[in-house]
N, C-alpha and C positions, 0 to 999 in steps of 0.2 A: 760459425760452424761450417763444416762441410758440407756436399749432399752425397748422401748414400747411393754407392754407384749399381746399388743392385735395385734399386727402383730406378734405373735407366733418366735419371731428372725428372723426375714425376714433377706436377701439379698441384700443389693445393688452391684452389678457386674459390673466393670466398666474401660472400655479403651475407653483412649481419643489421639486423632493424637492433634502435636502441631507447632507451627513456629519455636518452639527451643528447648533447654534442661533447660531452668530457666523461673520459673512463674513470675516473676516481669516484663524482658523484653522480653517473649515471648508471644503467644495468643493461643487461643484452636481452631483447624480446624474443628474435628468431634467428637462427642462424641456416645457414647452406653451407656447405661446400663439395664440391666439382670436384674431381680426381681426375686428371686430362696426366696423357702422356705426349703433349705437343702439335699431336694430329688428331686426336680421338677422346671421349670421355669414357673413362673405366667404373666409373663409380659415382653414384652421386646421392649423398643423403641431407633431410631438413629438417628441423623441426622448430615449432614453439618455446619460448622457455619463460617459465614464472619470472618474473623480476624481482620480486619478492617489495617493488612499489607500485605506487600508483603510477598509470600512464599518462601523461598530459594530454588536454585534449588538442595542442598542437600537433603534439605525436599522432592523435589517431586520426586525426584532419589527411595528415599526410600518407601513413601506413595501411589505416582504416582493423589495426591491431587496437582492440581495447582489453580493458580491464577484464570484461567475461572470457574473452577468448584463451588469456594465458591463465587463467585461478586454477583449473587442473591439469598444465603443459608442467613437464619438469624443473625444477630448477637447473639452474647453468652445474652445479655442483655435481648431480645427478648425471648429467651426460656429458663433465670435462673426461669423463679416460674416453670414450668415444673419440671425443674432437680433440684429442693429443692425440691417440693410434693416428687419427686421419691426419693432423699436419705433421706429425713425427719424420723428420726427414725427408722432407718434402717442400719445395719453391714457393713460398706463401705469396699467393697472387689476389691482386683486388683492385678495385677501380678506386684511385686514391685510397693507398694502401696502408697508408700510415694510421687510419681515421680506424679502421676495421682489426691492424694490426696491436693499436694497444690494447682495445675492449679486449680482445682475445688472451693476449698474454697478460694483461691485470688477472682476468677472471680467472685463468689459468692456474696462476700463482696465488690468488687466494684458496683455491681450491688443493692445492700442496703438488701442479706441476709446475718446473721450471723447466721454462721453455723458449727458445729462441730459434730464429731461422731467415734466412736467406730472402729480401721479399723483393715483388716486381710490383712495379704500377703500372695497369695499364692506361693510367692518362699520360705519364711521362713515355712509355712505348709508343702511345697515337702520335705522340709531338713529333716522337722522332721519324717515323715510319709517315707518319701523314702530316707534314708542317704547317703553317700558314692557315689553320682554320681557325675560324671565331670562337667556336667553343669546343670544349672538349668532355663536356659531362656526357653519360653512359647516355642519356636521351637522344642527344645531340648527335653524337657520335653513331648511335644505332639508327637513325632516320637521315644521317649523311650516308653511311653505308648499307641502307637495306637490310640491316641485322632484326628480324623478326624479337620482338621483346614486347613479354607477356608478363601480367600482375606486377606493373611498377613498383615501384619502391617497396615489395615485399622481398621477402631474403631469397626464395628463389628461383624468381622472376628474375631478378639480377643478376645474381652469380651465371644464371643459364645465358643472359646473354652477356655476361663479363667473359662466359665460355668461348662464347663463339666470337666475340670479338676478339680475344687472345688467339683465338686459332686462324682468325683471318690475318690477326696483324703479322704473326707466324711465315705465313704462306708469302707475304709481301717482302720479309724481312731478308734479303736475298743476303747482305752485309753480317747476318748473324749480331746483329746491334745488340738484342737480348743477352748476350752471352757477355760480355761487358755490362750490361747493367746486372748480370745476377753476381757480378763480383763482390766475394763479402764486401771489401771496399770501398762499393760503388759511390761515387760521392753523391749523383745526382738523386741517388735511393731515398734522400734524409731530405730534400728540398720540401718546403710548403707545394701542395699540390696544384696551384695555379699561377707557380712562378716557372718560368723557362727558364730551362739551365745554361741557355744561352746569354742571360743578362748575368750568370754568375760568371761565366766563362769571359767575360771581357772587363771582368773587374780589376783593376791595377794592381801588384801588392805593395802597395805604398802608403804614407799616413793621410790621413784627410778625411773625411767627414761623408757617409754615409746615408741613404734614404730606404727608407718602408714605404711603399705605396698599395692605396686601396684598389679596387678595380674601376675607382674614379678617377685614378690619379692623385690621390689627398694622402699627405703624408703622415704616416700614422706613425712611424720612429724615427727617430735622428740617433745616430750612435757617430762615436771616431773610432780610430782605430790607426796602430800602428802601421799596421797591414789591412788594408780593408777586405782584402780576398780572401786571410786567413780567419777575422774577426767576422765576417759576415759569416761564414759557414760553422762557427761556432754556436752562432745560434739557431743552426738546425740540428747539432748532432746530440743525443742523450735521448731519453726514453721518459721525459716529463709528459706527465699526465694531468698535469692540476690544468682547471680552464683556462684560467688567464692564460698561458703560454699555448695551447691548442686554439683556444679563439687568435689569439695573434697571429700563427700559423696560417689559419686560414684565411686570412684577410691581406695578407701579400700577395701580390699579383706584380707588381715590378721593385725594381732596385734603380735607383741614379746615385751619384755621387759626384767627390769634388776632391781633387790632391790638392794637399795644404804645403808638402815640403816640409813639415816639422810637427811634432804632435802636440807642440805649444798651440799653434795655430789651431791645429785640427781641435784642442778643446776652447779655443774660444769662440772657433766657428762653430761649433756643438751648441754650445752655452746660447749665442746670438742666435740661433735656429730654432732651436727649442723655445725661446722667446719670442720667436716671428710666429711659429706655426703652433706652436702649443701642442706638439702629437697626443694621442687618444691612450698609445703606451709605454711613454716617456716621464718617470714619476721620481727619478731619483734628484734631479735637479730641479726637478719645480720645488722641494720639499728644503732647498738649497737657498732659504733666505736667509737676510740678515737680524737679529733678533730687535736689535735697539739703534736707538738714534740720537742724533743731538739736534734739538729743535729751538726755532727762536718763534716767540709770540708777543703778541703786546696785551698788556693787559686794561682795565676799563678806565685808568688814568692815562694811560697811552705810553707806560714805563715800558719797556722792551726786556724780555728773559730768558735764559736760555734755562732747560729743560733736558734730561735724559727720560727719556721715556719709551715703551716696546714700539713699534713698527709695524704699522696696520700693513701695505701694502700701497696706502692711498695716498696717505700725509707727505709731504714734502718736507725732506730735514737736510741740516745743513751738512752730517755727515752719519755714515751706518757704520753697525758695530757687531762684531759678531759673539764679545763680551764687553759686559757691562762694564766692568775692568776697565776697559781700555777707553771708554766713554766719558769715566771719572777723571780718571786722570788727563786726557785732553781740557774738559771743562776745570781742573784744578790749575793749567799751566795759562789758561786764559784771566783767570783772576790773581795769579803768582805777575804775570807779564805783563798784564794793562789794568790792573787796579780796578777792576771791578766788583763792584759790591755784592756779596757772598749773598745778600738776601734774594737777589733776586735768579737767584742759581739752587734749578733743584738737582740733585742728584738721587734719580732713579726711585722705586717705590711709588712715591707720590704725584697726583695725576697731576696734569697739565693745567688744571683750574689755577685763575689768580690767589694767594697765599698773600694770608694777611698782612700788610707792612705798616709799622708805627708810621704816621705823618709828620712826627713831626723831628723823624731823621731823613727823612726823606732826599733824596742828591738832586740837583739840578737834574729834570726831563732831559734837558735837549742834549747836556753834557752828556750825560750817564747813556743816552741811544749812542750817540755820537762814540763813544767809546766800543760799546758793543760793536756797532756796523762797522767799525776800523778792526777791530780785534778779528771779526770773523772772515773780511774780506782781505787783510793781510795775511792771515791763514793760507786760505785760499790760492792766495795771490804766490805766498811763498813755497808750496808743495812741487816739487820738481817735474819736469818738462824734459822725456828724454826718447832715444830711440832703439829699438833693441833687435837687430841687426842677427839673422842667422842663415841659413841654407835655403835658396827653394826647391821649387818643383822640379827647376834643370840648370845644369852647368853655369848659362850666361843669366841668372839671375839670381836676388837675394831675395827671401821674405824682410820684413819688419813693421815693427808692431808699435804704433806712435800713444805716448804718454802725454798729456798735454795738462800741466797744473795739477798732479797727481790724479786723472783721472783718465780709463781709457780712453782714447780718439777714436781711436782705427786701426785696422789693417791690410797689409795688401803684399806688393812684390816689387822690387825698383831693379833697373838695369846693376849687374856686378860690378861696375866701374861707380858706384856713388859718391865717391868722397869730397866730390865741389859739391853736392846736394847742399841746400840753405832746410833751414824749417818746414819755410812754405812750399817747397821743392819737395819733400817724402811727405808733407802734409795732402798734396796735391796726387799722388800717385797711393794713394789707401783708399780705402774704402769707411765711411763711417759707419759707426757702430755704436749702439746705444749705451753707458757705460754701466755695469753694475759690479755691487762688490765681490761676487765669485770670479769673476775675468779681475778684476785688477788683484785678487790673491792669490791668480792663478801666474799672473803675471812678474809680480812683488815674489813669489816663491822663484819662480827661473830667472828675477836677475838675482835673487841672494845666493844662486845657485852658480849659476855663469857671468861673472863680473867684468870679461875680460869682450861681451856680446854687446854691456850698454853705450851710445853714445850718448852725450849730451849736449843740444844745440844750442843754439842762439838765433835770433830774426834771420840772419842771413851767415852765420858761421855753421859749418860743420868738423865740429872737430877731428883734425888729423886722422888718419886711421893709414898705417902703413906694410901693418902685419895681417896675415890670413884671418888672427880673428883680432879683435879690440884689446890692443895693450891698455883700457882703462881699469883700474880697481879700486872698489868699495873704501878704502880706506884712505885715501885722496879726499873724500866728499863725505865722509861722518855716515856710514851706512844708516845707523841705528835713526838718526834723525830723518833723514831722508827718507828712507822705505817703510818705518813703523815695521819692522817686523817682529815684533812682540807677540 
């Protein structure tokens, strides 16, 4: 929205006390606000207001607002036409403005005003106007500058000295910085309030893999992103209120990142990240396992079995499965191909425990292992080993992403000129990486996609490669076999 040019860009100044830190399931105790026309204050009214809950006694540790003081203060309902006349067309300003900004327009709108407007922070103002200090809360800020500030963390004790901070930063602001940040548009308007828009401003717009940091430095999300410039700022812009995303919010304090060159890359550098650091609000890939397994155990005669069964987390199997499906049918092509005895093969339902066998069908022990360990380890042995070749981060380099026996290796970057590379040559230039089955489906899904990206090696061969991308395809080499993409 615009601002109304017959209130000369008035002011709205604004600290509100609350029952918590999220406007959905919290309420407003006390609100202020300041009517400043840039140099002067025109107006300034406060009051109490029922919550119509209880107040925690953290809340009143802090505020020293309890439960007697608001039981006959209005409700918010009772005085929203006041506090819309007052921000009605007017520059909604506050220290960390976003925090103060939704309680306002939530209550607003439950009350039957809709309302929006133009807001300024003055902590992103001090960054700009005052750079290079430690901190930048209203405290902080008012005992670096001598701003006289009376009845802390009450609503308007603060707004008075959010007043007079805004009119000092004013006075300093010779560049008219302010006049750019009140643009509807503003982008740095939407930032969590303890991030510099400085680490956003030197973000790449490139694919690769993103960081959330606490104000310890501890990474609290990993995301990718095509664009990590445009994908980071999408998770500041919208008018969510639920906690979860407001605590997140506020627990950014910086951003790093990493160009990947490719957004294959970038989610498996995701995937691998999220597993090294385990973020606090990163939940969609941890929930990203694999249901079932194929397990081998011996039992109290010392017979060896194989087994499908779900997947703790802990157990060690000889392959994951993300349906059961596809677990059957592996363990059927194993007793079709090496004559293994069906007894000692459970399929899925039934637990892991040894299951009764008549004695006196019983197969030779050592043959019947012997079988097994051959059948699982030629498996194993015969799952393809290849290299998947695509663009990097610049001109004179390639990414690629090594397979090794059907199972992730690594990943990394090789000089553009690779095509004498041997094995151990792009093995040696990756990076390893733990393999799990979301990265190798992420990977099985882009080559059935790009067939013309895989190479396939040898010890010391690398297959020809004469054209910009890989003249090889899938149907040279029995897709279906090779990649299981079922």
């Amino acid at each position: 929205m615009g601002v109304n040019q017959s209130k000369k860009q008035e002011y709205a100044i604004v600290d509100i006390e609350t029952t918590g830190g999220h406007a959905k399931s919290s309420r407003i105790t006390e609100v202020a606000i300041v009517i400043h026309d840039g140099n002067q204050v025109l107006e300034r009214w406060e009051t109490l207001v029922n919550p119509g809950k209880e107040i925690p006694n953290s809340i009143f540790a802090l505020t020293g607002i309890d439960n007697d003081m608001v039981k006959d203060a209005p409700t918010f309902e009772e005085v929203a036409e006041r506090i819309y006349a007052m921000l009605k067309d007017r520059i909604f300003v506050a220290h960390n403005v976003n925090f103060d900004y939704s309680f306002i327009r939530f209550q607003l709108q439950e009350s039957g005003f809709e309302w929006s407007a133009i807001k300024l922070c003055t902590v992103r103002y001090a960054r700009k106007i005052k750079p290079g200090l430690l901190s930048y809360s209203l405290g902080r800020l008012c005992d670096y500058l001598d701003i006289p500030i009376e009845n802390r963390h009450r609503a308007g004790g603060d707004a008075d000295a959010t007043a007079i901070l805004f009119a000092y930063l004013k006075v300093l602001d010779t560049e008219q910085i302010f006049q750019d940040m009140i643009k509807h548009k503003a982008i740095d308007q939407r930032f969590p309030p303890h991030l510099n828009p400085l680490a956003y401003e030197q973000l790449p717009s490139e694919a690769g893999v993103y960081y959330f940091h606490d104000k310890d430095g501890k990474v609290i999300y990993v995301g990718k992103a095509v664009n990590i410039k445009k994908r980071v700022l999408s998770h500041f812009t919208g008018n969510n209120i639920q906690a979860q995303r407001q605590n997140f919010l506020k627990e950014i304090h910086h951003i790093s990142y990493e160009c990947c060159g490719t957004e294959l890359i970038a989610l498996l550098l995701e995937c691998a990240e999220i597993k090294r650091f385990w973020p606090k609000y990163n939940r969609a890939l941890k929930r990203y396992e694999p249901k079932f397994g194929l397990f081998s155990y011996e039992d109290q005669n010392g017979y060896l079995h194989l087994a499908i069964g779900k997947t703790n987390g802990g157990q060690a199997c000889i392959q994951v499965f993300q349906r059961e499906y596809d677990a059957i049918q592996l363990l059927q092509t194993f007793i079709q191909q090496d004559a293994i005895n069906p007894q000692f093969c459970q399929f899925g339902q039934a637990s892991l425990s040894t299951k009764s066998i008549e004695k006196d069908v019983l197969p030779d022990r050592d043959l019947h292992n012997t079988r097994i360990e051959r059948c699982i380890e030629e498996w194993l042995v015969q799952r393809p080993s290849y290299v998947l070749i695509d663009k990097g981060r610049h001109s004179e380099e390639k990414s690629c992403i090594v397979i090794e026996n059907g199972a992730f290796y690594g990943m990394g970057y090789i000089d553009q000129f690779y095509q004498n590379y041997g094995f151990e040559d792009i093995k040696a230039h990756v990076k390893r990486y733990p393999s799990n089955y979301y990265m190798m489906e992420l990977v099985k899904m882009a080559a059935a996609r790009h067939p013309g990206k895989i190479h396939f090696l040898t010890e010391s061969t690398f297959l020809p490669n004469t054209a910009a991308e890989p003249d090889f395809h899938y149907e040279k080499l029995e897709p279906n076999s090779l990649f299981n993409l079922s």
